[in-house]
N, C-alpha and C positions, 0 to 999 in steps of 0.2 A: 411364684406369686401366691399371697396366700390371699384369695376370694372371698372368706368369711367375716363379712361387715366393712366390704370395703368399698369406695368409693371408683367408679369407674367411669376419669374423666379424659383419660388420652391414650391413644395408642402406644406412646410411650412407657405404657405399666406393662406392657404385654413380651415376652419373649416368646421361641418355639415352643415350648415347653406350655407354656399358659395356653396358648392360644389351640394346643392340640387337646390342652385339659376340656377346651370350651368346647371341640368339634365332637369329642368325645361324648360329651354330655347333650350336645346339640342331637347329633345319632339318637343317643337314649328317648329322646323326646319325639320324634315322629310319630310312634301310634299314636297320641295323645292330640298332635297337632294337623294329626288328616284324620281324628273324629273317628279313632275305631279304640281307642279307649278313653278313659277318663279318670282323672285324680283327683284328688281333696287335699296334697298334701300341703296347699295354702291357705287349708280352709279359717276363715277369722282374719288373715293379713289381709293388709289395705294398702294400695298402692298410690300415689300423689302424680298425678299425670297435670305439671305444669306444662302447657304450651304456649310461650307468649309471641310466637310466630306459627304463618301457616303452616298445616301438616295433614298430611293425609294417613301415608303407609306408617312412616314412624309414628305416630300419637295411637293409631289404632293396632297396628301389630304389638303395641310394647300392651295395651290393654288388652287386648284379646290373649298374648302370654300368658298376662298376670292369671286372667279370668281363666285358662286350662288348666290352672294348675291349684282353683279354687279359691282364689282371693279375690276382692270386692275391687273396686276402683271408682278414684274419684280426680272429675278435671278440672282441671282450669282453664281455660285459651282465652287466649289475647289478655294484653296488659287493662283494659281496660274494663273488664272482669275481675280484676281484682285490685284490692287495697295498693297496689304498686304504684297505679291510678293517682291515687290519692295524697300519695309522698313518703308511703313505707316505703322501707329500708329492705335490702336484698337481706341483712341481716336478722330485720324483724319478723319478715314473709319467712325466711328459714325457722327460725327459731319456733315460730308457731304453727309451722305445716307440719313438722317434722315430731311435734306434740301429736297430729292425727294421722302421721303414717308410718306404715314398715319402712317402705322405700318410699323416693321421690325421682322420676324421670322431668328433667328437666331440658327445654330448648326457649333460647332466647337468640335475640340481633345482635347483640353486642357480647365482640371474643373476650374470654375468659371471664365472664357475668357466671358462666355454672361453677366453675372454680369459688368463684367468690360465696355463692350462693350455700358449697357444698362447705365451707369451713365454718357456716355455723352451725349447719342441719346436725340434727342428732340422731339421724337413721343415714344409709348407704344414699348416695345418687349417682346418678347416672345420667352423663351427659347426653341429651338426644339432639345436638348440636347446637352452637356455640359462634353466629356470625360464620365468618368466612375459616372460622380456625381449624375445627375437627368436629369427627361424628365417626364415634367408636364403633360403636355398634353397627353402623354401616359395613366400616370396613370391613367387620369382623364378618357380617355376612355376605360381605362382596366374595373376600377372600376363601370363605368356605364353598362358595358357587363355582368359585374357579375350581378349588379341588378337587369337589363333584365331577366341575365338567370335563378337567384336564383326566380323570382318572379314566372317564367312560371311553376316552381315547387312548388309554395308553400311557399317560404321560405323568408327571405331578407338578407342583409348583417351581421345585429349582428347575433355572435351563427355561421357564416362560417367557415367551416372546409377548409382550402388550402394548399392546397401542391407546394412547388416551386422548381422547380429542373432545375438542372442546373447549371451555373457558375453564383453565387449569390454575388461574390465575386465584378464583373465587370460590372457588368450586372445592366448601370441605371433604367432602367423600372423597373425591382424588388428592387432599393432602394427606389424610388418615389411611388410607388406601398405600402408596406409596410406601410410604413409613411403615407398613406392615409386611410387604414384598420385602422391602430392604432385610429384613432378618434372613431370606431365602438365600439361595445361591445363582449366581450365574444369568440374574433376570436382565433382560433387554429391555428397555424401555423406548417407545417413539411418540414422543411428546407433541401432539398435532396441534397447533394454537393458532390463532394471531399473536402476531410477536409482541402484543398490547396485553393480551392474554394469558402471556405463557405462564409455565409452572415459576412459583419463587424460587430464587438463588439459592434460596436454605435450603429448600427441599434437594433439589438437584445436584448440592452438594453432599447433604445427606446419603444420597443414592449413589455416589460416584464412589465418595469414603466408605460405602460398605462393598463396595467392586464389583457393582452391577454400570454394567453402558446403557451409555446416554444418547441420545439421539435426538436434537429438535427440527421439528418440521412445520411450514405452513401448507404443504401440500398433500392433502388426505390422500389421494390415489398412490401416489408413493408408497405414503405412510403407510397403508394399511396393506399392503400388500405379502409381507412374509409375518405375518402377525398369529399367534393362539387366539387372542383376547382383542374384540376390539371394546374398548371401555369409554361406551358415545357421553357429552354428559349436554346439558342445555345452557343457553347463556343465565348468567344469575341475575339477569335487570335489577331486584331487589337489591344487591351491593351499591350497585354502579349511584352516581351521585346526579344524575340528569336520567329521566326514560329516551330522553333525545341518545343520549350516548350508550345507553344500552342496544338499543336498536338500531346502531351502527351495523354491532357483529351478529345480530339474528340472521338465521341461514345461512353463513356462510360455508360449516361444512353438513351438507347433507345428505346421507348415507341412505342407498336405496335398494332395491335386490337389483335393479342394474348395475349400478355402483360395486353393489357389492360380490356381483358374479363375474364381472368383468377386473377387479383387481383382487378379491381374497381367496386364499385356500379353501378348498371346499369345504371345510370343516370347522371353519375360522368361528367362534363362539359371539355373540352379538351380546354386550352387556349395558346399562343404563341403571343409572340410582335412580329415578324416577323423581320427578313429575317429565316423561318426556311434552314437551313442549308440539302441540299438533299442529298448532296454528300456521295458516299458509305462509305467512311471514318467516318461519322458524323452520318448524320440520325437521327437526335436527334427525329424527328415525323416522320412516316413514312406513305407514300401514301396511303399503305392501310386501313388508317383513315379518308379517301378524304371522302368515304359514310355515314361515323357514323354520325347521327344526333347529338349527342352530342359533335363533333367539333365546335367549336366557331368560330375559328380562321378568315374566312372570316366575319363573323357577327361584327370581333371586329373591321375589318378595315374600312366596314360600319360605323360602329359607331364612328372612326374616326374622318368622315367630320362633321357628327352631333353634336360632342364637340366643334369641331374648330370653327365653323359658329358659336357657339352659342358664346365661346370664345371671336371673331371679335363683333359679334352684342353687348353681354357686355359691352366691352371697348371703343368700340365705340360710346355706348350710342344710338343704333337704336333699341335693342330688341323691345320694342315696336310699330315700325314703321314698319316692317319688312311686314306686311301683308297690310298697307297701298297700295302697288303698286305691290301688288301680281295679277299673272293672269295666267290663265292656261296656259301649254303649248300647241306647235302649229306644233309638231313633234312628227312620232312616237317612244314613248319611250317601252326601251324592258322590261319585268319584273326583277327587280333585287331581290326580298323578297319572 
């Protein structure tokens, strides 16, 4: 894969090879990103932080990236913020954002809206998801948290037992997620859902054709039982076409340290794209897993900026430079690790 000036809208662009260029570089990036050094090698680029849906982790990790590595940023959120509002064109919003920036990080409701968006921009984008479709950069740092974690045990990616529950159905992190596993070897998958829920046909076949098993289940306690990963996600009410029918499937599997000490391996890793969902209706993770060592879930958001920056240095074509104008910092920074 060549990264320099390229558009990064699906998982689909990535092979082993890519995706260990990105891990590589993501490594490189950690002083930088737990604040015991500091670069400028963006200093003058401007990053295009479209968000016309909510966002928390994504919208702020991808600018806090940008901002490590000395580039300015500018946002937009919600549709209604901007000329889109008003009857512009996906083509004409590209055309002229893409006049004020390097990049442009873009997330919208409606799948393949960034696709469309990115064929007229005249700098790199990058999809920060897309509806129900995919969310690259997710996976890319879901997938490098499992590396992490599977490694501190012993183990690596090929030969992963995971379990994915939740609303597999809606749920783009576990479609881009998937699709990224599938290059591995020997992955196990136990698909936890309502059967209203489950993962798409495509994907599943996807995953069979690359000669990983398949496993679907509606019962979590089973499911989760000889599992690496468990991969919780929350229902996506925002898909669903009623709040009446989203809040069908709220709470129905909800993962606890009860739950979770009476059916997982002791070592069994807890993962979550986040926003987990707290609310007592929902609960899909529940707080009393804040202690377990084997949560993830903050490590993954970590590992977040570490993708993104490396992501930006890629396509930017500074990976290399990136320590050129490194220098300690010059405040005190708190322990984050």
């Amino acid at each position: 894969m060549d990264f320099v000036g390229s558009h990064i809208l699906s998982v689909s662009q990535f092979d082993r090879a890519a995706i260990e260029r990105v891990f590589e570089v993501a490594d490189e990036m950690q002083p930088f990103a737990n604040r015991q050094k500091v670069t400028r090698v963006l200093e003058g680029a401007i990053l295009g932080n479209m968000f016309f849906e909510p966002s928390t982790r994504t919208r702020v990790s991808f600018g806090c990236a940008w901002n490590l590595l000395g580039g300015e940023v500018r946002e937009t959120t919600e549709v209604k913020t901007s000329a889109i509002a008003k009857g512009e064109s996906f083509y004409d919003t590209a055309r002229v954002l893409s006049g004020y920036s390097d990049m442009i990080v873009m997330r919208h409701q409606i799948e393949g809206s960034v696709d469309e968006f990115a064929s007229a921009s005249r700098v790199p984008v990058i999809n920060g998801g897309d509806g129900s479709n995919e969310h690259p950069s997710q996976a890319l740092l879901d997938l490098y948290t499992i590396k992490k974690e599977m490694a501190g045990r012993g183990k690596g990616v090929d030969g992963l037992r995971i379990a994915l529950i939740g609303d597999l159905r809606y749920g783009r992190a576990v479609h881009s997620l998937c699709r990224l596993l599938s290059l591995y070897d020997k992955v196990h998958f136990t698909l936890i859902s309502p059967e209203e829920l489950g993962l798409g046909a495509e994907y599943i076949d996807e995953i069979r054709m690359a000669g990983h098993e398949v496993v679907q289940s509606t019962d979590m306690a089973t499911g989760i039982s000889h599992a690496d990963i468990l991969y919780v996600t929350r229902t996506q009410e925002e898909r669903f076409p009623t709040q009446e029918e989203a809040d069908r499937y709220k709470g129905l599997f909800r993962l606890n340290q009860t739950v979770y000490t009476e059916n997982c391996e002791p070592n069994t890793v807890i993962m979550h794209p986040l926003p987990r969902d707290s609310r007592g209706d929902a609960n899909e993770l529940d707080n009393d897993l804040n202690e377990n060592p084997n949560l993830a879930i903050f490590r993954q958001t970590d590992n977040g900026v570490h993708i993104r920056m490396a992501l930006f240095a890629l396509i930017l074509d500074v990976a290399d430079q990136v320590n050129q104008t490194a220098r300690d910092v010059n405040w005190y920074t708190a322990k984050r690790f």
